[in-house]
CHARMM internal coordinates of N, CA and C (Angstrom, degrees):
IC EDIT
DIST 1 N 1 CA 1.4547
DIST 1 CA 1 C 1.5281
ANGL 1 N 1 CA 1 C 110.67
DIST 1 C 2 N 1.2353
ANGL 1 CA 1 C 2 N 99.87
DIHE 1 N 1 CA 1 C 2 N -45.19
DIST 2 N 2 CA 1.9265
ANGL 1 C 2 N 2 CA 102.84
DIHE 1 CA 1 C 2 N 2 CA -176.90
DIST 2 CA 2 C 1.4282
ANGL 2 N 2 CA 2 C 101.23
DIHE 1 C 2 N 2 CA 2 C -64.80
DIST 2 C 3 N 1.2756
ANGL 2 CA 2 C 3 N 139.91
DIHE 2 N 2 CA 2 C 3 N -48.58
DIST 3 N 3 CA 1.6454
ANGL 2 C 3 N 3 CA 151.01
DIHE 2 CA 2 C 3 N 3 CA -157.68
DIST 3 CA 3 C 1.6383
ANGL 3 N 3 CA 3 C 80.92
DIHE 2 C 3 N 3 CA 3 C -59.28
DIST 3 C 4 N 1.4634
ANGL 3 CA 3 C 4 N 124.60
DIHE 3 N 3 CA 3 C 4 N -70.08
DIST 4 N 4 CA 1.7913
ANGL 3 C 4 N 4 CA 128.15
DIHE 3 CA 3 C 4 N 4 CA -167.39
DIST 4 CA 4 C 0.9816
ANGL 4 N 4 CA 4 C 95.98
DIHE 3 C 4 N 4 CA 4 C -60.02
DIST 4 C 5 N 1.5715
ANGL 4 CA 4 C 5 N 142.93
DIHE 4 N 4 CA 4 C 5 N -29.47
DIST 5 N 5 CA 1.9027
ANGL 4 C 5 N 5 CA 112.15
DIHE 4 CA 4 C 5 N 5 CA 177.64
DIST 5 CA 5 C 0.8884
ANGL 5 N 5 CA 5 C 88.55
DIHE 4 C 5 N 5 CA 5 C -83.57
DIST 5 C 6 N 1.5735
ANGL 5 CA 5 C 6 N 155.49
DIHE 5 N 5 CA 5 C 6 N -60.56
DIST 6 N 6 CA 1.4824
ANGL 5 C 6 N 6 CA 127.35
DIHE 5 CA 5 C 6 N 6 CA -149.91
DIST 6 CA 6 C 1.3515
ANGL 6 N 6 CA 6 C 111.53
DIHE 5 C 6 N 6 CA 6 C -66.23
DIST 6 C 7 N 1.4158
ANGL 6 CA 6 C 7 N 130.63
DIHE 6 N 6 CA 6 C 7 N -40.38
DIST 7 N 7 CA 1.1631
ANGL 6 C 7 N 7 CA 113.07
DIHE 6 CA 6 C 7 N 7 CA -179.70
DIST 7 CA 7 C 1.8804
ANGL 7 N 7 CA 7 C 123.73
DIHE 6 C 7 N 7 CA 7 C -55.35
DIST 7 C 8 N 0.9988
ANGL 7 CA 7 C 8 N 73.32
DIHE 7 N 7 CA 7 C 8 N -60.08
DIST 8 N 8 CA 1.6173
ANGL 7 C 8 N 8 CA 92.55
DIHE 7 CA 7 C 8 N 8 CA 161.09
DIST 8 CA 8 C 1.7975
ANGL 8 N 8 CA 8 C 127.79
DIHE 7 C 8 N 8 CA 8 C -44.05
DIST 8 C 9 N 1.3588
ANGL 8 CA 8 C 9 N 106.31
DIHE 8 N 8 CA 8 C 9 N -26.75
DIST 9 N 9 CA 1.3110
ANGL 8 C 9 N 9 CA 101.84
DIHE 8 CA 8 C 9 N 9 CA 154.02
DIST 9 CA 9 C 1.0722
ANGL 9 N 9 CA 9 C 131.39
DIHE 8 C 9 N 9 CA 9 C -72.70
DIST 9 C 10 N 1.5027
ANGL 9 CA 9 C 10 N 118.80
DIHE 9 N 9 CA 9 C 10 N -43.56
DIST 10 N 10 CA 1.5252
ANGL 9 C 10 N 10 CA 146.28
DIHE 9 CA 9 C 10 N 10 CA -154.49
DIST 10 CA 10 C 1.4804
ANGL 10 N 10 CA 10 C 100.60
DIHE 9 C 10 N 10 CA 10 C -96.01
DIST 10 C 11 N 1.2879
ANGL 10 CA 10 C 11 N 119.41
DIHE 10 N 10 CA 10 C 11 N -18.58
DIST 11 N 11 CA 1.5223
ANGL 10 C 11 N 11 CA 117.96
DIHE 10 CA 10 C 11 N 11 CA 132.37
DIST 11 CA 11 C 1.0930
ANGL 11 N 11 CA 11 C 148.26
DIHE 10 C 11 N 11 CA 11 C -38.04
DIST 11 C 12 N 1.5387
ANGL 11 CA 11 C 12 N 109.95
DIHE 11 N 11 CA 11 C 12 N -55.33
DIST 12 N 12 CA 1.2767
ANGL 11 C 12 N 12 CA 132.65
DIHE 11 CA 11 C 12 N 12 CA 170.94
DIST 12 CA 12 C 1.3347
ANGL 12 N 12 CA 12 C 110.71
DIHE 11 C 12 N 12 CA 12 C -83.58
DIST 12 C 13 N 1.3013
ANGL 12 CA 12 C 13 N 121.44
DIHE 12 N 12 CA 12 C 13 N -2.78
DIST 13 N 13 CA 1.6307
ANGL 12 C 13 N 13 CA 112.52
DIHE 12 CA 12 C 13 N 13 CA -166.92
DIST 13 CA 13 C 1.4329
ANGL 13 N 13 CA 13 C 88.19
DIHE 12 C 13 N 13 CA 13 C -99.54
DIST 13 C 14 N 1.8544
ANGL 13 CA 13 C 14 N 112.17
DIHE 13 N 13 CA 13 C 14 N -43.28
DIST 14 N 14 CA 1.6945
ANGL 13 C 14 N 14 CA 114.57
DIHE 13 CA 13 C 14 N 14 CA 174.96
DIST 14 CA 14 C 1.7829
ANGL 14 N 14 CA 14 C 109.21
DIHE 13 C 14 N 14 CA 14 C -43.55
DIST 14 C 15 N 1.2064
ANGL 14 CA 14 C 15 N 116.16
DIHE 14 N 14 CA 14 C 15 N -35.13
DIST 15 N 15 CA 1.6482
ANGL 14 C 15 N 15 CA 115.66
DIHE 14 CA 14 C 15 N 15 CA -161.26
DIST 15 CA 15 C 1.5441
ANGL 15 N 15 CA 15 C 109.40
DIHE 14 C 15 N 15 CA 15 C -85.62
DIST 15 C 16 N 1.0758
ANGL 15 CA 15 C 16 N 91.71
DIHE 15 N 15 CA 15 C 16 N -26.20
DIST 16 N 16 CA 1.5483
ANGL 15 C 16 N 16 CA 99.48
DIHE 15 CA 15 C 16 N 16 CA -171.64
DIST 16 CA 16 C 1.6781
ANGL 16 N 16 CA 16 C 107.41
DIHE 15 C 16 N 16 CA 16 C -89.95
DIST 16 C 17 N 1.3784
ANGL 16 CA 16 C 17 N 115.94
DIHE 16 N 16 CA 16 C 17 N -37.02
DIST 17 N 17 CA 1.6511
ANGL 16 C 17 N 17 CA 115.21
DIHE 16 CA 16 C 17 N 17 CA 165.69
DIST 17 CA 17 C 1.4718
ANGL 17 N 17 CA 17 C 95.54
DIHE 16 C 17 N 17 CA 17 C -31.92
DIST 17 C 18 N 2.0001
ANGL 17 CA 17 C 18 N 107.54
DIHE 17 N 17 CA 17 C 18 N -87.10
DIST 18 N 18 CA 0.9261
ANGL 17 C 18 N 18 CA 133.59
DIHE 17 CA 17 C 18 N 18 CA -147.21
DIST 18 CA 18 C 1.5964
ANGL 18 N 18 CA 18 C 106.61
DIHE 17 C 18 N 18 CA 18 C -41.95
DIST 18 C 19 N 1.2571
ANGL 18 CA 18 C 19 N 119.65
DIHE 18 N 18 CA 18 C 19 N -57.18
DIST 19 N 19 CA 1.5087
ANGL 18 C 19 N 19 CA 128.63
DIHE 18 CA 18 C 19 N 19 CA 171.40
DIST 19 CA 19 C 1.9187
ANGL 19 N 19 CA 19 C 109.16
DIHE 18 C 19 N 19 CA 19 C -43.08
DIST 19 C 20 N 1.4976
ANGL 19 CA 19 C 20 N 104.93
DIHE 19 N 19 CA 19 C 20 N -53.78
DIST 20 N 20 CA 1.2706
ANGL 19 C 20 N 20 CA 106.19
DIHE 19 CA 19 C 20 N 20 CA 173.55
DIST 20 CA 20 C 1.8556
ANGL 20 N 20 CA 20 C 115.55
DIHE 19 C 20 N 20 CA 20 C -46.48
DIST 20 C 21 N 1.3813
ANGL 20 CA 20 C 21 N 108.23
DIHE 20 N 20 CA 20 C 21 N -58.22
DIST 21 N 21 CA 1.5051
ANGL 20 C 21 N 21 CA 121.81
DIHE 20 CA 20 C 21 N 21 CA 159.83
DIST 21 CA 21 C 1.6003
ANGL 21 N 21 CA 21 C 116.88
DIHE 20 C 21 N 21 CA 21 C -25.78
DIST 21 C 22 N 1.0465
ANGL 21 CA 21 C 22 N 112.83
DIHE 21 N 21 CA 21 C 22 N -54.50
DIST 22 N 22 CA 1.5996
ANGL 21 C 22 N 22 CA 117.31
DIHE 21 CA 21 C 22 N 22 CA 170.14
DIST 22 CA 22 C 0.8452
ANGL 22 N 22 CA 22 C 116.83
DIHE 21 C 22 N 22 CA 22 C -54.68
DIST 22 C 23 N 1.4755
ANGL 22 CA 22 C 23 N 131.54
DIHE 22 N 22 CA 22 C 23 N -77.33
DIST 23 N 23 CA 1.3038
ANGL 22 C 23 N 23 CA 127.59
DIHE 22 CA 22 C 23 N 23 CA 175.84
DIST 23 CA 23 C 1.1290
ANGL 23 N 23 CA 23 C 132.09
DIHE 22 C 23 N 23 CA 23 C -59.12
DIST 23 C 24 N 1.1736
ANGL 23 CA 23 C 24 N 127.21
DIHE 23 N 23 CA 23 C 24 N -15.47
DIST 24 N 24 CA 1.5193
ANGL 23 C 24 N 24 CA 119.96
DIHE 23 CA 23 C 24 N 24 CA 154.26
DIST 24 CA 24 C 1.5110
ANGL 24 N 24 CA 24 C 123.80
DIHE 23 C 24 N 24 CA 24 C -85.30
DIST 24 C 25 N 1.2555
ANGL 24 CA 24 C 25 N 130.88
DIHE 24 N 24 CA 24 C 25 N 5.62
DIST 25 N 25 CA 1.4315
ANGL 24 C 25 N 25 CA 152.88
DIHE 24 CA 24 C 25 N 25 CA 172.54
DIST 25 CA 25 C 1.6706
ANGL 25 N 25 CA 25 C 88.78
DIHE 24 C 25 N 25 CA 25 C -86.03
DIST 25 C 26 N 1.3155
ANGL 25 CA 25 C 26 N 127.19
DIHE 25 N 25 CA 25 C 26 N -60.16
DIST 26 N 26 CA 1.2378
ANGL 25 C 26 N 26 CA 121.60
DIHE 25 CA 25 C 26 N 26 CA -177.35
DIST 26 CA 26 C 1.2813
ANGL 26 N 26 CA 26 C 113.98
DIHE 25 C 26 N 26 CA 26 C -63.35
DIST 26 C 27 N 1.3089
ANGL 26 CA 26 C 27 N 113.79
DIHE 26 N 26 CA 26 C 27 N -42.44
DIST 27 N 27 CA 1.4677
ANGL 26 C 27 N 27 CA 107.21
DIHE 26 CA 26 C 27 N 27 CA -169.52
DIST 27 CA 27 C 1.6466
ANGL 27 N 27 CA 27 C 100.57
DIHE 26 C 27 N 27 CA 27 C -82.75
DIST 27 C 28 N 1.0636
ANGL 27 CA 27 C 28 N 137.21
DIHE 27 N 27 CA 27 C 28 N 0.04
DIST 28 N 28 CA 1.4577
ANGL 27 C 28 N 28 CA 120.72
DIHE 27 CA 27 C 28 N 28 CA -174.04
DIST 28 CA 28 C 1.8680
ANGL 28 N 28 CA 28 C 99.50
DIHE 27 C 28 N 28 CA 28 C -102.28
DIST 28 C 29 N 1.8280
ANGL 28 CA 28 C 29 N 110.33
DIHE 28 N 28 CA 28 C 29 N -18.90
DIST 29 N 29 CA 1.2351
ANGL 28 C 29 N 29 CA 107.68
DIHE 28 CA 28 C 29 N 29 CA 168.40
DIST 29 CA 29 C 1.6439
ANGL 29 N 29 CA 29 C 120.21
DIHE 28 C 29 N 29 CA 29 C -76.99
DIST 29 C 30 N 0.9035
ANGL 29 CA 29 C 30 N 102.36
DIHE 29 N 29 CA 29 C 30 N -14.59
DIST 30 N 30 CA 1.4010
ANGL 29 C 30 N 30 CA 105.93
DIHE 29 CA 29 C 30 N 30 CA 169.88
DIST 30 CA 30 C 0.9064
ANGL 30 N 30 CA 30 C 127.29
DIHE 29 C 30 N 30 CA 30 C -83.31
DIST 30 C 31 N 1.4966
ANGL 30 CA 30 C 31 N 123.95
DIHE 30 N 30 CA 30 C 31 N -37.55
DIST 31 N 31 CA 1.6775
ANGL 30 C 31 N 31 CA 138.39
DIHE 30 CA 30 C 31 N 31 CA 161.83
DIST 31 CA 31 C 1.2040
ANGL 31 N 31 CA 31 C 105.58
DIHE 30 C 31 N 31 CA 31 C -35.71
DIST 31 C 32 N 1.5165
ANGL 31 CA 31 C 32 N 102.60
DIHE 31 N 31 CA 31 C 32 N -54.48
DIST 32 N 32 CA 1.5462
ANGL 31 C 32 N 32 CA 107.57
DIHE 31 CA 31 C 32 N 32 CA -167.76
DIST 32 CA 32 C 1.4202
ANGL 32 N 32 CA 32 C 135.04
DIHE 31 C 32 N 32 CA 32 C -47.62
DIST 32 C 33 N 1.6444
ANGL 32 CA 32 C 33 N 85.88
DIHE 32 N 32 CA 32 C 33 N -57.67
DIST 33 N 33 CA 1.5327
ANGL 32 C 33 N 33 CA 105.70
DIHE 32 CA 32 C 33 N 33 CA 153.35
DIST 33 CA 33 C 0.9866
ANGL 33 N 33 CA 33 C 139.03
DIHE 32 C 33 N 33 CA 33 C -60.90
DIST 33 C 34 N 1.4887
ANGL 33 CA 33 C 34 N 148.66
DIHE 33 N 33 CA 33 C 34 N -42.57
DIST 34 N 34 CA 1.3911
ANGL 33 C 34 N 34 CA 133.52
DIHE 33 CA 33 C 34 N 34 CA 117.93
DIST 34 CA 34 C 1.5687
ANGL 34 N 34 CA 34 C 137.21
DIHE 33 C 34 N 34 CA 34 C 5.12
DIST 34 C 35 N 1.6581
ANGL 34 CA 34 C 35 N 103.60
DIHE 34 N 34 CA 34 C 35 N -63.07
DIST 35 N 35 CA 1.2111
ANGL 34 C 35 N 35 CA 111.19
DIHE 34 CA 34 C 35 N 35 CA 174.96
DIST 35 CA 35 C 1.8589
ANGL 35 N 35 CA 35 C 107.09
DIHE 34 C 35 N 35 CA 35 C -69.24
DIST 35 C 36 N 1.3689
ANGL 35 CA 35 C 36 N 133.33
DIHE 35 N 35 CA 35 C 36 N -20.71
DIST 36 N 36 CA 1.5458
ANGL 35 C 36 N 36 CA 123.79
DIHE 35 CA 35 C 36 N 36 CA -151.65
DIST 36 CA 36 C 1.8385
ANGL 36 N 36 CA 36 C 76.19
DIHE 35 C 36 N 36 CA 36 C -105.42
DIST 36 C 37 N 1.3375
ANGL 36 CA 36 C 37 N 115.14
DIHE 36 N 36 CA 36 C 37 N -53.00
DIST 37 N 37 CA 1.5959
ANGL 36 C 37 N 37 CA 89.74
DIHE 36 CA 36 C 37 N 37 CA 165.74
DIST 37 CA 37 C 1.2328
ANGL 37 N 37 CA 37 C 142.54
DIHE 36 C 37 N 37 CA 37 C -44.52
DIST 37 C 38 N 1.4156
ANGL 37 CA 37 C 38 N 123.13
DIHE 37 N 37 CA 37 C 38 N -11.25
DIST 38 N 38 CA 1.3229
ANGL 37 C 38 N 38 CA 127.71
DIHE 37 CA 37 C 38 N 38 CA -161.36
DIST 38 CA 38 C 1.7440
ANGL 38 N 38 CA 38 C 96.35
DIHE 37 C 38 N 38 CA 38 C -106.34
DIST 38 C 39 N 1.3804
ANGL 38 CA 38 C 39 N 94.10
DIHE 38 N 38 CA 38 C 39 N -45.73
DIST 39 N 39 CA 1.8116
ANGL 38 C 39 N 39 CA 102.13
DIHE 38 CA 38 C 39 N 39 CA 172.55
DIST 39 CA 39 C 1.6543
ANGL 39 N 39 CA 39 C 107.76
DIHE 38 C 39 N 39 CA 39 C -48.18
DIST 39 C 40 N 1.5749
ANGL 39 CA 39 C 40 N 115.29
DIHE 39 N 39 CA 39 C 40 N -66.14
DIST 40 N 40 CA 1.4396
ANGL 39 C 40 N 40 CA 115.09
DIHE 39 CA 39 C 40 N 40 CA 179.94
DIST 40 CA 40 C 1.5028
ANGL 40 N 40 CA 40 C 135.83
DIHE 39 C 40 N 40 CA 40 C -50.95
DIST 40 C 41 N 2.0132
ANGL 40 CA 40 C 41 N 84.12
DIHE 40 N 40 CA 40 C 41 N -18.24
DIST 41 N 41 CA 2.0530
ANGL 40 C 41 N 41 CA 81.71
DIHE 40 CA 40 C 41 N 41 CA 179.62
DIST 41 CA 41 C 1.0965
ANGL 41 N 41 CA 41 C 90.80
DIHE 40 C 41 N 41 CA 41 C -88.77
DIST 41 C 42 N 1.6094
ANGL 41 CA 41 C 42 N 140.91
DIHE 41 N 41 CA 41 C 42 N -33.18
DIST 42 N 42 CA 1.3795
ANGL 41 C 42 N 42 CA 118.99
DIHE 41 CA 41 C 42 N 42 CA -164.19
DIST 42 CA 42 C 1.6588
ANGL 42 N 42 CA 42 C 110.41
DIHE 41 C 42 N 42 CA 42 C -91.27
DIST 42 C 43 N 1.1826
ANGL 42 CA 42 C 43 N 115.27
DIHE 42 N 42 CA 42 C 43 N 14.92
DIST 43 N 43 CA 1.8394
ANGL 42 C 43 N 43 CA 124.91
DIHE 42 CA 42 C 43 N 43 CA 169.91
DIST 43 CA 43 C 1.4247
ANGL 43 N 43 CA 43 C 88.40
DIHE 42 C 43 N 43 CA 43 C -105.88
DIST 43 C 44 N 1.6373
ANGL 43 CA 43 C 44 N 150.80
DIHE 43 N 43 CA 43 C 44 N -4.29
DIST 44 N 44 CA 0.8127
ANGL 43 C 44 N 44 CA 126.45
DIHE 43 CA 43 C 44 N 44 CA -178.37
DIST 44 CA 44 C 1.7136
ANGL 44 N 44 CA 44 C 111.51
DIHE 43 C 44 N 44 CA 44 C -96.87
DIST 44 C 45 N 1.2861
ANGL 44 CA 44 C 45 N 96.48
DIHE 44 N 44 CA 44 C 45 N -45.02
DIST 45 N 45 CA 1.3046
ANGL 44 C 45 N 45 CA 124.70
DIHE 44 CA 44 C 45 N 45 CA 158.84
DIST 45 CA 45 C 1.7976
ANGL 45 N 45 CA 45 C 109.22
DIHE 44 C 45 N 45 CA 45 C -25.04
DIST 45 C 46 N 1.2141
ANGL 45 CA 45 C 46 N 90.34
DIHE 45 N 45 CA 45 C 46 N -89.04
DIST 46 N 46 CA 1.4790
ANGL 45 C 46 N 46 CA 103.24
DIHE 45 CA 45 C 46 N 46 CA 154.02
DIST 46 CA 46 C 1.4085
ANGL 46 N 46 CA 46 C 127.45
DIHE 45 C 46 N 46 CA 46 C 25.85
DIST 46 C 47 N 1.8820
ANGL 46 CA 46 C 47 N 81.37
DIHE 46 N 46 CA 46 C 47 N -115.04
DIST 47 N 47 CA 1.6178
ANGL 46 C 47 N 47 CA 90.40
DIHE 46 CA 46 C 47 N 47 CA 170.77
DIST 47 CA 47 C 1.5864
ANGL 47 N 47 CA 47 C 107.04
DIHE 46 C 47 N 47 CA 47 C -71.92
DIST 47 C 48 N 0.7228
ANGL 47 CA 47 C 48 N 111.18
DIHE 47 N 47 CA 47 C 48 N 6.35
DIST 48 N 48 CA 2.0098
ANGL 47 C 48 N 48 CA 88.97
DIHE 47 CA 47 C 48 N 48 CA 176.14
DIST 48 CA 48 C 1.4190
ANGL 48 N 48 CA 48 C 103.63
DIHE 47 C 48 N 48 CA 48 C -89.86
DIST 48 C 49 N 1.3004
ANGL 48 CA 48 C 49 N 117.66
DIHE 48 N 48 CA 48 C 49 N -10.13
DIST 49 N 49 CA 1.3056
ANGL 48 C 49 N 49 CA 124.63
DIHE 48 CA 48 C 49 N 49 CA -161.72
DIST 49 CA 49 C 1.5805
ANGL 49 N 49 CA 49 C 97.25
DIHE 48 C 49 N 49 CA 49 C -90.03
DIST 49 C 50 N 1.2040
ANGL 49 CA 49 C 50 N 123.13
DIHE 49 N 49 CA 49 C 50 N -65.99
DIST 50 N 50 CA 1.3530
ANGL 49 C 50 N 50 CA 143.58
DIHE 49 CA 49 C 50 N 50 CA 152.86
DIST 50 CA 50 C 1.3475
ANGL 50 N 50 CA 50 C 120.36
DIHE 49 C 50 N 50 CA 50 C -37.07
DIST 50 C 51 N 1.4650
ANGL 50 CA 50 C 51 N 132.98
DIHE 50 N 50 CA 50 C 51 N -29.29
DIST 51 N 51 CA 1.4305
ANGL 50 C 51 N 51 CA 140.21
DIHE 50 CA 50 C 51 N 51 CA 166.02
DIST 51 CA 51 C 1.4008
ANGL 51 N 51 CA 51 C 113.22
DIHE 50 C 51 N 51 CA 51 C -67.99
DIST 51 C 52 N 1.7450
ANGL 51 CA 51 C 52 N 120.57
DIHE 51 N 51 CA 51 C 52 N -28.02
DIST 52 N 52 CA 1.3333
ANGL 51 C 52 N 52 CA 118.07
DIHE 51 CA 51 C 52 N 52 CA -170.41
DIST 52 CA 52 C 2.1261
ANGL 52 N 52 CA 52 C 103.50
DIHE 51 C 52 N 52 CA 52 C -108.13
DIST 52 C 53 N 0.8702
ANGL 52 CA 52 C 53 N 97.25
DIHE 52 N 52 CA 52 C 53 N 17.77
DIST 53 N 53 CA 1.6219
ANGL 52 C 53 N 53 CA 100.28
DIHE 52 CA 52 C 53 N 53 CA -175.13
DIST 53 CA 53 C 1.4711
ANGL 53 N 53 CA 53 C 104.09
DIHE 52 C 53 N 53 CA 53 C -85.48
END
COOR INIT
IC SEED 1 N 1 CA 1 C
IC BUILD
């Protein structure tokens, strides 16, 4: 009986990483993007700022 819950946990602990894995793959691609947008408006900013001086 004990051998079938442990497996059976360590099952669920495998499924639930993996799922965990996803969503933080997503959420760190999104960060990313966010953050490289935020870089490009303020390099855009930038030189326009510097283009009219």
């Amino acid at each position: 009986m004990e051998n079938k819950l442990t497996k059976l946990s360590e099952k669920t602990n495998i499924e639930v990483k993996s799922e965990n894995d996803k969503k933080l793959k997503g959420t760190f691609l999104s960060v990313l993007a966010l953050g490289g947008f935020i870089v490009l408006s303020w390099l855009t900013v930038y030189f326009l700022f510097i283009s009219r001086m």
